[in-house]
C-alpha positions as CSV (number, residue, x, y, z in Angstrom):
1,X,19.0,81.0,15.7
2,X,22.2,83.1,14.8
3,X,25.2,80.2,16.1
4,X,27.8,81.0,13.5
5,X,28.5,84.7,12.9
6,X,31.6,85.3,11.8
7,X,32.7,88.1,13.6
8,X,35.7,88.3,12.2
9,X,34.2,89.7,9.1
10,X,33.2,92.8,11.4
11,X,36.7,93.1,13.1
12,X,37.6,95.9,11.4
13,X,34.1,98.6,10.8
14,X,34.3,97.6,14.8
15,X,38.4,98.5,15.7
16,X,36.9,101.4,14.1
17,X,34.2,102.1,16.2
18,X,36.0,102.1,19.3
19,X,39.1,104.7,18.0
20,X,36.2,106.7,17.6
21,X,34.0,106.6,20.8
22,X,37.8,106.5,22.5
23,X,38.4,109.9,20.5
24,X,35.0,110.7,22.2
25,X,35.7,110.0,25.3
26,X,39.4,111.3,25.1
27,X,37.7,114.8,24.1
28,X,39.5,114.5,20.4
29,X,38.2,114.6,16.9
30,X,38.8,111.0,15.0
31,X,37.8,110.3,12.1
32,X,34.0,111.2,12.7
33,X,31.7,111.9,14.8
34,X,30.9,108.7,16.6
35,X,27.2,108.0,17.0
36,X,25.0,105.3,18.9
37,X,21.6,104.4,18.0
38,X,20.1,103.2,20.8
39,X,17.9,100.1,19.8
40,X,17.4,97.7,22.0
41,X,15.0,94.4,23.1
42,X,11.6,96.1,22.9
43,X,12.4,97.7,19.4
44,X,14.1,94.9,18.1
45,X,10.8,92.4,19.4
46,X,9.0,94.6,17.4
47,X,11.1,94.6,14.0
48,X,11.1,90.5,14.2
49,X,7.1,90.2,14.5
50,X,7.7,88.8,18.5
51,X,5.5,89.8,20.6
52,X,7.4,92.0,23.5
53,X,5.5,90.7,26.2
54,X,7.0,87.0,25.3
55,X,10.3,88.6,25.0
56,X,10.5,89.5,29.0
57,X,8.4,86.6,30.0
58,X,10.6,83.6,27.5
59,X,13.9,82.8,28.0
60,X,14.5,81.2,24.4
61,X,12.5,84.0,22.9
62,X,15.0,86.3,24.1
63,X,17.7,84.4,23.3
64,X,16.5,84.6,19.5
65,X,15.5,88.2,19.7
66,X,19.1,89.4,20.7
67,X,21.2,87.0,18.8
68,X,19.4,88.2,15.5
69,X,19.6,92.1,16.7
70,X,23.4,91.5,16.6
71,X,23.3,90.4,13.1
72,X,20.7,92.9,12.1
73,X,22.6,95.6,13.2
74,X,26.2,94.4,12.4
75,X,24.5,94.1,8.8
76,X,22.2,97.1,8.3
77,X,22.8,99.7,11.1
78,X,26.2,100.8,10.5
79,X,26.7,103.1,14.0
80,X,29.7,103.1,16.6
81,X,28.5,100.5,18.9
82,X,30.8,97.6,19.8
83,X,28.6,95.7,22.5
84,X,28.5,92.3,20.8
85,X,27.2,90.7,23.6
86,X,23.3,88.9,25.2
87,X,22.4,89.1,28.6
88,X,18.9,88.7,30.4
89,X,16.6,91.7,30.0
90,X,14.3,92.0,32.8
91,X,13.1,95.1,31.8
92,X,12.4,98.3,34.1
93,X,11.1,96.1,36.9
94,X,13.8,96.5,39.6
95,X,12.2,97.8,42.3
96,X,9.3,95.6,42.0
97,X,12.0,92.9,42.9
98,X,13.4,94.5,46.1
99,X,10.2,95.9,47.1
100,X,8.4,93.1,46.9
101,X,5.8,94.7,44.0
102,X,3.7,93.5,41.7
103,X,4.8,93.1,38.3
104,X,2.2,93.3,35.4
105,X,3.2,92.5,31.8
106,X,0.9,93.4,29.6
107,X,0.3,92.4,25.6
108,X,3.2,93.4,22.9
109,X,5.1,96.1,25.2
110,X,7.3,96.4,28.3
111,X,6.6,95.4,31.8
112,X,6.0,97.9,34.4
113,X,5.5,97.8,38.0
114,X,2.5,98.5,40.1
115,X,2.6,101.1,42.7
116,X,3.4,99.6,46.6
117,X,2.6,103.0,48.1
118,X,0.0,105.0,48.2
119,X,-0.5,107.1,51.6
120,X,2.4,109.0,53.5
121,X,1.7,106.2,56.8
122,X,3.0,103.5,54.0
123,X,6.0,105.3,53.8
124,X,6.5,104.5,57.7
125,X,5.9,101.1,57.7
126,X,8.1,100.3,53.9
127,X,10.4,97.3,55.2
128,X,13.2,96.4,52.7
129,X,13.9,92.9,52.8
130,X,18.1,92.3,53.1
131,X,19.0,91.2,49.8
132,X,20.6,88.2,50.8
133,X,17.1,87.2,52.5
134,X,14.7,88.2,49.1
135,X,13.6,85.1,47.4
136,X,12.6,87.1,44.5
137,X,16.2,88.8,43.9
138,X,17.3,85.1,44.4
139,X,15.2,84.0,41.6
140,X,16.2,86.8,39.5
141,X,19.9,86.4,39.5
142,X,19.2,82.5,39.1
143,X,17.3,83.3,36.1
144,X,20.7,85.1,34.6
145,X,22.6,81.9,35.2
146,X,19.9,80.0,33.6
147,X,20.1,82.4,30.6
148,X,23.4,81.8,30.3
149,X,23.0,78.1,30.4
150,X,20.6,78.0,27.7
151,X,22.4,80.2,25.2
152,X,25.1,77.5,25.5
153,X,23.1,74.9,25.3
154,X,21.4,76.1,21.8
155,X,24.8,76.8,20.9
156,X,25.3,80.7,21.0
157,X,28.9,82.0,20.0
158,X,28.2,85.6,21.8
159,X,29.7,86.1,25.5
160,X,26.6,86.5,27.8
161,X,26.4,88.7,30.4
162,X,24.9,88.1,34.0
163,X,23.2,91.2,34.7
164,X,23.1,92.1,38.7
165,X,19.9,93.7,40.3
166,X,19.5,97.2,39.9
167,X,17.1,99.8,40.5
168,X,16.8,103.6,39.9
169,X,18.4,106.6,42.4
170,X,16.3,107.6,45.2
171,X,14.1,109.7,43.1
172,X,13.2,107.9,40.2
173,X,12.9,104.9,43.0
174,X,10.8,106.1,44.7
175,X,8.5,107.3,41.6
176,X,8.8,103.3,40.7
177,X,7.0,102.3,43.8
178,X,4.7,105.5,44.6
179,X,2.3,107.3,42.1
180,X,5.3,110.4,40.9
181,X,2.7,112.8,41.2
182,X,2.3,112.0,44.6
183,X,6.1,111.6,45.0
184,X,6.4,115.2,44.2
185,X,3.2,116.8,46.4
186,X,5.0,115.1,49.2
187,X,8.2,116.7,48.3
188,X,6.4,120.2,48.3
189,X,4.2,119.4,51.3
190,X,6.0,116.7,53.7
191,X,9.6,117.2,53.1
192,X,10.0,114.7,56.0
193,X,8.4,112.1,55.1
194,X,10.3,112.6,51.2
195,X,13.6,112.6,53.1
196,X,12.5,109.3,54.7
197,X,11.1,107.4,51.3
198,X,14.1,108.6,49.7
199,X,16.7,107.1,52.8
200,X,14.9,103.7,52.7
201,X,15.1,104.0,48.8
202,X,19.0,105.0,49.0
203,X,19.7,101.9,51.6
204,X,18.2,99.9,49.2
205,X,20.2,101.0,46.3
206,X,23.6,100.0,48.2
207,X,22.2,97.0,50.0
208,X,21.1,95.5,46.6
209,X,24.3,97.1,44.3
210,X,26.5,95.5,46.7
211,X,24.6,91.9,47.2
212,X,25.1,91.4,43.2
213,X,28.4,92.6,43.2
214,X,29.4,90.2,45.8
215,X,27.3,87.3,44.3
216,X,28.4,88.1,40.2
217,X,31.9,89.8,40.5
218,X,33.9,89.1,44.2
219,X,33.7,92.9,45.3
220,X,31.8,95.5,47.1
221,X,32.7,98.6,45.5
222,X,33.0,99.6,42.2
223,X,34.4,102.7,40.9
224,X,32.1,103.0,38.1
225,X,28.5,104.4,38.3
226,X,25.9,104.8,36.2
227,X,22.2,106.5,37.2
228,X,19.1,106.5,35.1
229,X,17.2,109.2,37.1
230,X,14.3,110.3,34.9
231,X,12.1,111.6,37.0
232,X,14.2,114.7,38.4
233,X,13.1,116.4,35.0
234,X,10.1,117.1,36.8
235,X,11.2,119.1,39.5
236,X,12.4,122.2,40.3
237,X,16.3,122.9,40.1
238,X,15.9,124.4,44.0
239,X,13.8,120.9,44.9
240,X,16.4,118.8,43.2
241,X,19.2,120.4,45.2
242,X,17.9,120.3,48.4
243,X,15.9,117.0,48.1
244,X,17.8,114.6,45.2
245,X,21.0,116.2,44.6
246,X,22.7,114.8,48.2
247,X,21.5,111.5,47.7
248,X,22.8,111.4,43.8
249,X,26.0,112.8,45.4
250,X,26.4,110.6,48.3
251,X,25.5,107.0,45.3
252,X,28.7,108.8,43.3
253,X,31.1,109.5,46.3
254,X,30.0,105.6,47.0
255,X,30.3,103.8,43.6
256,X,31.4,106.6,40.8
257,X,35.2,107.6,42.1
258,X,36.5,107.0,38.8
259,X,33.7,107.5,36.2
260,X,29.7,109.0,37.0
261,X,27.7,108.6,33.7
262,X,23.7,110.0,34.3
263,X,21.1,109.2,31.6
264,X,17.8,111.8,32.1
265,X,15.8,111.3,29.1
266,X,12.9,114.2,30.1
267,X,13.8,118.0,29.7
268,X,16.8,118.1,32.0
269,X,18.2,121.6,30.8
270,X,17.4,123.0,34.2
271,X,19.5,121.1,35.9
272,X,22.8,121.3,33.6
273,X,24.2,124.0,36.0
274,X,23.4,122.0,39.3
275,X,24.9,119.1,37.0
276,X,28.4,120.7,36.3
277,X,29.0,122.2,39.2
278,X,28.1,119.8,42.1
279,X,27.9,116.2,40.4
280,X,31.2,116.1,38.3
281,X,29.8,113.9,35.6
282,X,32.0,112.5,32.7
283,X,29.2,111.4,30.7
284,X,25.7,112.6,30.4
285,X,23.0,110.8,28.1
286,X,21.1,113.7,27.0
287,X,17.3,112.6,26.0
288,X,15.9,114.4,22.5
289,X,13.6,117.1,24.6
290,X,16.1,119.2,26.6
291,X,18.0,121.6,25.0
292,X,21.9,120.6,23.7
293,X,23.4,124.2,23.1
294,X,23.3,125.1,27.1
295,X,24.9,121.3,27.4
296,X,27.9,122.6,25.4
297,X,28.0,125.4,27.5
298,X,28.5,123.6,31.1
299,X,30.0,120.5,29.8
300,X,32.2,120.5,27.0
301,X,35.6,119.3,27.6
302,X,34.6,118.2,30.9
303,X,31.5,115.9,30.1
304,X,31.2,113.6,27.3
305,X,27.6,114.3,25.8
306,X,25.3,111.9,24.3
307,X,22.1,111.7,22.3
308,X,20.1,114.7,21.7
309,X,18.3,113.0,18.9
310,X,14.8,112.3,19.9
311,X,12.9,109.4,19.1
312,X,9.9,110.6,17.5
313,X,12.3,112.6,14.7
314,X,12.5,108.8,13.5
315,X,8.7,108.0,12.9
316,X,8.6,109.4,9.7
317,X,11.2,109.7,6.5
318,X,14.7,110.9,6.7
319,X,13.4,114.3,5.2
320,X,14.8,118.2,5.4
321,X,14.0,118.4,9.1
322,X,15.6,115.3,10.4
323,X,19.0,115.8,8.4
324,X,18.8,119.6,9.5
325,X,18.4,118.4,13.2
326,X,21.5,116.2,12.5
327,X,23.6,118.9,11.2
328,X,22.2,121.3,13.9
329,X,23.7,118.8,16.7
330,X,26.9,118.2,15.0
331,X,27.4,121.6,14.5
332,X,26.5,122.5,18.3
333,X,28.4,119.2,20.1
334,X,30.8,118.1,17.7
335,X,33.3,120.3,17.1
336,X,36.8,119.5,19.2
337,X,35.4,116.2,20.3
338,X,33.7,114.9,23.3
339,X,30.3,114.3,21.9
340,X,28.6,110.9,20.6
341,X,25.8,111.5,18.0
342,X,22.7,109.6,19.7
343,X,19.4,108.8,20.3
344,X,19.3,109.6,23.8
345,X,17.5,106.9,26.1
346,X,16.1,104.5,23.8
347,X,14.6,104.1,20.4
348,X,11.1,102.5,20.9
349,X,8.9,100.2,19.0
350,X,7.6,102.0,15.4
351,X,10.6,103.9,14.7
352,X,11.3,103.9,11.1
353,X,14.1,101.4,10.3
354,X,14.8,102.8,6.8
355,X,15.4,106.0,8.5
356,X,17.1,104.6,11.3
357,X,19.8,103.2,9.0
358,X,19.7,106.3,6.6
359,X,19.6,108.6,8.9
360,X,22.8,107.4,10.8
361,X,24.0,107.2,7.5
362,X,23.6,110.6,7.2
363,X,25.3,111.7,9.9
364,X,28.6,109.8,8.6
365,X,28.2,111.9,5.6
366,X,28.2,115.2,7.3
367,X,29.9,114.4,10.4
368,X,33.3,113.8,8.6
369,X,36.4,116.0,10.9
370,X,37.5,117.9,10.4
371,X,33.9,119.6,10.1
372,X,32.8,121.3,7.3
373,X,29.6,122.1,8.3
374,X,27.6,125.4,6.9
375,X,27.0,128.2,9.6
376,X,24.1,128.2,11.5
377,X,22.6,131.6,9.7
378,X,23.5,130.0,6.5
379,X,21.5,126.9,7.8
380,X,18.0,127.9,8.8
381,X,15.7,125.5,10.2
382,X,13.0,123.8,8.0
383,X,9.2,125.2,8.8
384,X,8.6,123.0,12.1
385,X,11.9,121.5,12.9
386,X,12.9,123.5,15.6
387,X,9.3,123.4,17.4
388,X,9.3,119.6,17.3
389,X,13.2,119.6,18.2
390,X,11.7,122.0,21.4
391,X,8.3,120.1,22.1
């Protein structure tokens, strides 16, 4: 157990790290390109030998997990994030909690939630429990106090963070608690009966947003919004306008007034028009299968951009391919600012942490402003980078 960290001796490499991602975010070129790998409690389970199921299910375990990923990564992965923080990690299982699902948590990986719906008439008859009346979202946000109390208690230095209950935008919501396939036939086939899961999923969102603002912070509203809404990859741009987009819109007009960051980790490219036009995001996490140049096209100097890299480029070594994909995003997002160098989503269990670290490294090297990187024809591709950049 990591009690005594100085951080002190980081104070510097992490005054650093925020000129740059404020450079970033101020659409102006520091000193380099900042990046963010995005490791996080499964991964990190992983690289200590614990097994991840014991990480969502055991307080102390987590405790231990995330107070040595802080020293691991102030000592070995030298990117631009300044979160030096622990807070309880419930994993993806929102939904289950204001829905009333099943949660199953199954051997060395992360929980995930079992489907509450499964015919259109369910739809009907979904009742969401006020929030203030859910003994489950009760015992979750006790279980963030008691995470707190037991980080002091075993004498942890780090501020800890009570984390509120959240689930996903409509959408993605909805694909949480019905089969996704089944969430999209019904968009095609019952429009109605969409529109209907997706109000009851939208209530929920506020109803639940608000509850653990009021309970963690004294207020209703923030001005602050953040979506993870995955699952609008998978449909048409036309669907996602006349289905999602209002209800995205409506969440932002609601909670985002200052800033509306999206994470979409599938290919999202089709959407970057309907993005920039209607949405007015000033951050986008872009995942490492849509495409970045048409990004630069709609966003820059609008939209901060992040990620790009994908996760699988970090199985193997840090070989021709992978620094070629580094250069090739650097040269696309970088120039003038307004792009963070990232993994986009997360980086999952197996990545290689040699290449992780030297890989990042890497990007240091080359991503040095002003830019001096070679010219895309004087830069071709290595034999299968760009299909696996594509896939």
């Amino acid at each position: 157990m990591i009690k005594d960290l100085d951080l002190d001796k980081y104070e510097d490499r992490l005054q650093a790290s925020r000129r740059r991602r404020a450079a970033a975010m101020s659409f102006t070129e520091g000193d380099r390109v900042a990046t963010q790998c995005s490791v996080h409690g499964s991964y990190f389970s992983w690289l200590l030998g614990v097994n991840i199921k014991e990480y969502y299910t055991d307080i102390d375990t987590q405790i231990h997990v995330q107070t040595e990923a802080i020293k691991w990564r102030l000592e070995n992965l030298d990117d631009d994030r300044t979160d030096i923080h622990i807070g309880l990690d419930r994993g993806p299982i929102g939904e289950a909690l204001v829905f009333d699902c099943d949660v199953v948590y199954p051997e060395d990986t992360s929980p995930w939630i079992r489907h509450k719906l499964a015919t259109p008439e369910d739809i009907d008859q979904l009742e969401v429990q006020p929030p203030e009346d859910n003994p489950r979202i009760a015992e979750a946000l006790e279980r963030g106090l008691r995470f707190k109390e037991r980080a002091e208690e075993l004498g942890v230095k780090f501020p800890v963070s009570i984390p509120g209950v959240g689930i996903h935008p409509p959408l993605s919501c909805a694909c949480a608690i019905m089969d996704p396939a089944d969430v999209y036939l019904l968009m095609l086939e019952d429009p109605r009966r969409s529109e209907l899961l997706f109000a009851k999923c939208f209530d929920a969102f506020c109803a639940v947003k608000e509850y653990s603002d009021r309970k963690l912070y004294g207020h209703v509203r923030s001005d602050s919004l953040g979506l993870a809404d995955d699952n609008s990859a998978f449909v048409s741009d036309d669907l996602y306008q006349d289905q999602v987009l209002p209800w995205n819109l409506m969440l932002y007009e609601r909670y985002g007034k200052q800033t509306r960051y999206l994470h979409a980790d599938g290919p999202n490219h089709h959407h970057y028009a309907t993005y920039a036009q209607h949405a007015r995001l000033t951050h986008f996490d872009i995942g490492g299968w849509s495409e970045l140049r048409p990004a630069v096209r709609h966003f820059k100097g609008k939209t901060v951009i992040n990620g790009n890299l994908n996760n699988i480029d970090f199985y193997g070594d840090l070989d021709d391919k992978l620094k070629w994909k580094i250069r090739n995003c650097l040269r696309i997002a970088a120039p003038g600012g307004g792009y963070i160098l990232a993994i986009g989503g997360e980086t999952y269990p197996g990545a290689n942490l040699d290449t992780l670290c030297a890989g990042f490294a890497y990007a240091h090297e080359v991503g040095k402003y002003p830019l001096e990187l070679p010219a895309a024809e004087d830069d071709p591709a290595p034999p299968g980078a760009v299909e696996t950049y594509r896939r």
